[in-house]
N, C-alpha and C positions, 0 to 999 in steps of 0.2 A: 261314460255314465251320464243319462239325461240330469239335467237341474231337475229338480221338486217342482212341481206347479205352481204358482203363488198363492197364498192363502184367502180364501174367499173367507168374506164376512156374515155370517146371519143374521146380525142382530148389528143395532146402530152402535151398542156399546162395543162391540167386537172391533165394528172398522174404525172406532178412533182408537182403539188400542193400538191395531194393527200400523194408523197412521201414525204413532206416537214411535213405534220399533222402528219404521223405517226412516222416519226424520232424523232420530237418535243417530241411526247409520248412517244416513246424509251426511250429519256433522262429522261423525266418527273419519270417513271416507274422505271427507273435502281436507280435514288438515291432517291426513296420511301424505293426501296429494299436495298438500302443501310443505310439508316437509319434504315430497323426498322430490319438490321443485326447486325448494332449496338446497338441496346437497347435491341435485343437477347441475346447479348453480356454479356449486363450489366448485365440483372437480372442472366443469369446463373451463373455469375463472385458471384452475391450476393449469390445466393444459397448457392455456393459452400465457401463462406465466415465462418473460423473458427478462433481460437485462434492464429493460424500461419500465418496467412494472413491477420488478421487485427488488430484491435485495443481491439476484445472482450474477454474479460475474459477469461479462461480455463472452468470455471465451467459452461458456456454454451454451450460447446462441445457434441454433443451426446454422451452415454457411448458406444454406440455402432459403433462409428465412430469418434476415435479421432485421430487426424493426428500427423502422425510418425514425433519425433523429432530427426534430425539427428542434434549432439552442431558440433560447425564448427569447432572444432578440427578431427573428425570423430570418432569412436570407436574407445576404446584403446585396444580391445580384451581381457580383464581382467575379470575374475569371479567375481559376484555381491557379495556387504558383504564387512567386512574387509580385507586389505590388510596385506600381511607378512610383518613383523617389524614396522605394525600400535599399539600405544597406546594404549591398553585397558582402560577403565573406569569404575570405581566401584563407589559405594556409599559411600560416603564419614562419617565417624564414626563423630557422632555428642557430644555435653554434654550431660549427662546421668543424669539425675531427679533422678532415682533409682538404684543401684547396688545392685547386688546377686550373693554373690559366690557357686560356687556348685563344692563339694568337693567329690573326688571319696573316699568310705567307705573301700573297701576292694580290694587287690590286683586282676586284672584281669588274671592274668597269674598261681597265687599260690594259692590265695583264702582270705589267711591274711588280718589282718585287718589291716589297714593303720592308725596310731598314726594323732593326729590331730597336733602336732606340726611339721608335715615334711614340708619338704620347696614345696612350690607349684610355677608352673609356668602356667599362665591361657592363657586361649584361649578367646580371646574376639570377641563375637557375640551381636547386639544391634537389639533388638524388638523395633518396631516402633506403636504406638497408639494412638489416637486422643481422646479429650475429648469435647463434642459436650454437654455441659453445659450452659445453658443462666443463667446466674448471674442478678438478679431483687433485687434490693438497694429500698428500702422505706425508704423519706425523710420525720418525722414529722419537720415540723418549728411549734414551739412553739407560739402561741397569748396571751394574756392575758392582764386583765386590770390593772393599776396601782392602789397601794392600797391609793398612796398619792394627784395623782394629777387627778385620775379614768378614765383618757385615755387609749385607748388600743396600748400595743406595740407589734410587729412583730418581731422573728429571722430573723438577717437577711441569705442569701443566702450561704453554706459555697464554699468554692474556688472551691473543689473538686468536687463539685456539677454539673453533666453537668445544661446545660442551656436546652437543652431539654428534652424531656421524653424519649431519649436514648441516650447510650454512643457514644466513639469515634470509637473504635471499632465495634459496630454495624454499625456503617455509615457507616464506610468505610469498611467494607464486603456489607453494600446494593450498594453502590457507585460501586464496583469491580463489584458484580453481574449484576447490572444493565447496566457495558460500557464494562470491560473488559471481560468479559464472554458471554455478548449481551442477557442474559435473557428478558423474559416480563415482567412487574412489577407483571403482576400475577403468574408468576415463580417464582421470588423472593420470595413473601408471601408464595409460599408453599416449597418453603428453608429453607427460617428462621423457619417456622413451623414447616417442617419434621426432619430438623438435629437439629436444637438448641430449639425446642419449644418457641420461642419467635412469639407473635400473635402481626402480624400487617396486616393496612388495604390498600390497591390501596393506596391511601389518604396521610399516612406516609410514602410511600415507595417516593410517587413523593419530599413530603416535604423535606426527607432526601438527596434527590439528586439535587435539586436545594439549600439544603444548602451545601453540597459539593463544589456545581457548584461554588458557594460564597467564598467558604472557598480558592478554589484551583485558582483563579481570582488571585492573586499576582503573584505566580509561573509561569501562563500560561505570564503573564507580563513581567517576566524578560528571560525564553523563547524565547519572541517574540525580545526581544533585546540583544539577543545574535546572534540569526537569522541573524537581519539586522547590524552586526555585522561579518556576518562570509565570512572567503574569496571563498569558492565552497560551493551553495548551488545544492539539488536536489527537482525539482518543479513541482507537477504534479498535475492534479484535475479529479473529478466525479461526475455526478448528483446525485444530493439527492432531498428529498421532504419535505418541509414543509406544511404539508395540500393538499391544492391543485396546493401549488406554486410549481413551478420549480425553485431549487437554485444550487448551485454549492458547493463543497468540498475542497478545493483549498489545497496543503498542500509545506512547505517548510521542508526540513531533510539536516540534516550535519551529523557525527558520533556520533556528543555528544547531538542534541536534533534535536526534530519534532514538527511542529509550523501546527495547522490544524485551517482554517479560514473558515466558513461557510459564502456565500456569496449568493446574489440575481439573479448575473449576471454573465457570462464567459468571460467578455470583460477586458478591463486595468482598470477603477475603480476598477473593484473587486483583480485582481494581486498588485495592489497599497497597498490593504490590508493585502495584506500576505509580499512584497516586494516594499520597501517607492521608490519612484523616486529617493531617493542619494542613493540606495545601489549599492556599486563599486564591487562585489566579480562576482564570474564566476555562468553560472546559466546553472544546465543540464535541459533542457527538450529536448521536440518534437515540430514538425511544426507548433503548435497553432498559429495563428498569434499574438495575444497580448504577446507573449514572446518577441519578434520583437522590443521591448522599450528596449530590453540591445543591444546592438550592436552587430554585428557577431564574434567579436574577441572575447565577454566576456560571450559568450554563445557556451556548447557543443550541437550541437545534437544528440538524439538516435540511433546508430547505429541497435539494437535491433529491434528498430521500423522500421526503414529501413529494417530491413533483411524480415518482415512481409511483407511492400510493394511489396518488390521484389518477394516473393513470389506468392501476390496477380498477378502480373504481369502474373508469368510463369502457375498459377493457370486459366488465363484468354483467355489463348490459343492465335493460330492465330497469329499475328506478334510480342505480347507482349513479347509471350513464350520464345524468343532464345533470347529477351533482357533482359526478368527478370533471365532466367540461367545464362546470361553472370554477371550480375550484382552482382547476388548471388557471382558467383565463386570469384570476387574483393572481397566483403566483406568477404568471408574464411580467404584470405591469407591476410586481415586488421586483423584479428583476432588472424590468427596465430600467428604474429609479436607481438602483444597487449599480448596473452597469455605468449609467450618467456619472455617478456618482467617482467611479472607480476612474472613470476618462480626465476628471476633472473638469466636467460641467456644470457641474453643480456641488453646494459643499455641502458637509455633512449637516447643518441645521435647516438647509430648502431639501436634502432627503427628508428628512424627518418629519417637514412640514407636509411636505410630498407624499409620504407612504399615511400617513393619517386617514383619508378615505378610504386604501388596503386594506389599512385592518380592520375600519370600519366594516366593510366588503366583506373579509374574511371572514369576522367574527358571524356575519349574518349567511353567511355559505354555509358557515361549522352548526350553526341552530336550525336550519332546516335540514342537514345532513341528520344532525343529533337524535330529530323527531320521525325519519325517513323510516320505513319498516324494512330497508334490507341493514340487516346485519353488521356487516363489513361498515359503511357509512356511517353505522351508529358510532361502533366503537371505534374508528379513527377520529371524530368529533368528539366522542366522551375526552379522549385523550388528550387531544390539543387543546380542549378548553382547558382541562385541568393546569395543562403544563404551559399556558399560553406564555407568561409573562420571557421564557424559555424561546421562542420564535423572536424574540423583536431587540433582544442584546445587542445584535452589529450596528441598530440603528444610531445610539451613543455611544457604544465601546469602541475607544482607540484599537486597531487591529483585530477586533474581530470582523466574519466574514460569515456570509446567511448560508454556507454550505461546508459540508467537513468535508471537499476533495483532497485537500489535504491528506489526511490520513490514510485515505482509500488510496488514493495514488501511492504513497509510500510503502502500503499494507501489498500492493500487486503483485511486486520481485516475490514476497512471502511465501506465496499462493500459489506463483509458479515453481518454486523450489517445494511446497509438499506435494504437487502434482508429479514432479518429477522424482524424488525418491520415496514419496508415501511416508516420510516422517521420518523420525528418529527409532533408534532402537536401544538405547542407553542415557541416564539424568545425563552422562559425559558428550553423547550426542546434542540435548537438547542446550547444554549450557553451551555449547559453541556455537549452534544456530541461532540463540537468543543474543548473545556477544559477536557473532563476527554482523548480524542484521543491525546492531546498534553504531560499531565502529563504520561498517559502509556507509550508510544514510546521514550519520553526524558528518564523515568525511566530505561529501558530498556537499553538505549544505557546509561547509566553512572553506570548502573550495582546497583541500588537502589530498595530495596525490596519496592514494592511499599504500601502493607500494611500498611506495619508499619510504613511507611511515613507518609501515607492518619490517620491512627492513632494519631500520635503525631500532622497531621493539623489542624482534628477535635479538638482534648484537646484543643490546643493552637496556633489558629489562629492569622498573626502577617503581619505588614501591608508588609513586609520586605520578608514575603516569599517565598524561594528558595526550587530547588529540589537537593538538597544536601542526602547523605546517615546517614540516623541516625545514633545513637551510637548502636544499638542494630541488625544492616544488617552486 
């Protein structure tokens, strides 16, 4: 169908009307096109969304396109590997079950034979061997009738006796297999089957781990009150699934333990559960808003996740670009200062003297971001200003630190256990994922062989119990 012809004017008053319709349209037409340059924007900006620009994972990076990490120290120019006058690390010589001496017969040099009484000096090498034996205990308890009073009596139960149809040590290898290693339970079964020939069914495997789950409910308890107890926590969370719900991961880490809370919701009820309304210690996270219940002085923000943002920014082109490069280059030299710092080159009050111009710097990066007309800039600058006093904690806080890795590192093992079974499917699910992630990661950081732990919890579970290191780690 042709267009309409344009409309011609008669009269002088006609063609300014006529120019008044089409300027109207001008404007109308310029910020259609300006909107929908800016949702160009966006989705390209999302496209181009990876692990260094946002908030996603690593492991969702293309293999084929993963974005160059320059650490904001820059290259040190040093050959990959170990460095000159680095520590080697061998294996460390263990107790030895069996000893065999092996004694040379005859001289290598002369031919003689060598007396078996000469003095020897040996060379010690230790072979290492696994013994993949299932050990199967048959209990008769004895019944019988009395000869005097002709009722029947029972043995009873002896101590040593587990209370189920397996030991403590089976559990806690199905326990381990099932959280710490993230198997299926139909993995497990063909585990226990192909290394140790022990035949169990879906059925026992679940049973054995929600009596774990039971078993290790004290520990995760005193855990959780050591947490709300401690002066710098690190706090971070991740979606999981239960079914078909959507819940949350929530997780609180100090040096000495990790406290993981399976929750319904993302908001402060669910943070209430991992962190009581009276806890006074400092809390590293990120922007989440319900972090926003501790005060800005008693909370660090992520620098880490910041440097992602800024990325995002220079990543988005267009006027972002020269504020996300300026922004980056502030947080280098917060870095550099933080790293000196951390070498022991400097102490913590020439940092402090030191980052002074940063923030200077920063503050005046965040005020022309604030006034910038893209989007994105504004509101990461509305936000840091608000929250500023929240960025500069590590600078005097004893043991805090200007990034939550922490957390994200601990939160990782998480992330790949809901990748790899897609969640739970029962609260008796979720409570064992939240419990056996608390007991691994505490064990971990107190240097506790978690086996033999999970071992001696199974024997002799005790309403008192702690994750203390056995006498046998």
């Amino acid at each position: 169908m042709p267009n309409p012809p344009p409309p011609l004017a008669g009269s002088l008053e006609q063609a300014r009307a006529i120019n008044v319709l089409l300027w109207a349209q001008v404007e109308e037409l310029t910020k259609a096109n300006q909107r929908l340059e800016a949702r160009v924007r966006d989705l390209e900006a999302r496209l181009k969304q990876n692990s260094s620009n946002s908030s996603r994972p690593p492991s969702t990076d293309a293999p084929w396109n993963k974005p160059k990490r320059k650490p904001p120290e820059g290259p040190s120019g040093r050959k990959a590997g170990g460095q000159p006058g680095h520590e080697g690390r061998t294996r460390e010589a263990v107790e030895a079950d069996e000893v065999k001496e092996v004694r040379p017969t005859r001289c290598e040099h002369c031919g003689e034979e060598i007396p078996a009484d000469t003095p020897m000096a040996f060379e010690v090498r230790q072979s290492v061997e696994i013994q993949m034996v299932c050990k199967v205990t048959e209990w008769k308890l004895g019944r019988c009738t009395c000869p005097n009073c002709r009722k029947v009596s029972r043995a009873e139960r002896p101590a040593e006796m587990p209370e189920t149809a397996f030991g403590p040590r089976l559990e806690a290898a199905v326990a381990l297999l099932s959280s710490r290693f993230r198997l299926s339970r139909r993995e497990v079964v063909a585990v226990m089957h192909d290394l140790f020939g022990a035949n169990l069914s879906l059925g026992s495997v679940q049973a054995i781990c929600e009596r774990v789950s039971t078993v290790v409910a004290p520990a995760v308890e005193a855990v959780a009150r050591d947490i709300a107890a401690a002066l710098v926590v690190h706090a971070d969370e991740t979606g999981w699934a239960q079914k078909a719900l959507r819940t949350w991961l929530w997780l609180a880490a100090t040096d000495t333990e990790a406290l993981f809370v399976l929750a319904g919701d993302r908001g402060r009820k669910a943070l209430a559960k991992l962190l009581a309304e009276e806890f006074h210690g400092i809390v590293h996270c990120d922007r989440w808003r319900p972090y926003e219940r501790f005060s800005a002085e008693w909370r660090q923000l992520c620098h880490a996740h910041l440097r992602r943002d800024f990325q995002a920014l220079i990543d988005r082109g267009g006027a972002a670009k020269p504020l996300g490069e300026r922004l980056l280059r502030v947080s280098d030299r917060l870095f550099h200062f933080w790293h000196a710092f951390q070498r022991g080159e400097i102490t913590r009050d020439e940092m402090a003297l030191a980052l002074v111009p940063v923030r200077m710097q920063l503050g005046a990066a965040l005020s022309d971001a604030f006034d910038s007309d893209d989007k994105k800039a504004h509101a990461l600058a509305k936000d840091l200003r608000r929250q500023w006093p929240a960025l500069w904690t590590f600078v005097h806080a004893a043991g805090v630190e200007p990034t939550n890795n922490t957390a994200e590192q601990t939160l990782r093992p998480a992330v790949l256990w809901r990748r790899g079974s897609h969640g739970t499917q029962s609260d008796a699910g979720s409570r064992f994922v939240e419990r056996m992630l608390t007991v691994i990661h505490t064990a971990k950081r107190r240097g506790i062989r978690l086996f033999d732990w999970l071992t001696a919890a199974c024997a002799a579970p005790t309403p008192d119990l702690v994750l203390r290191p056995c006498p046998t780690s």
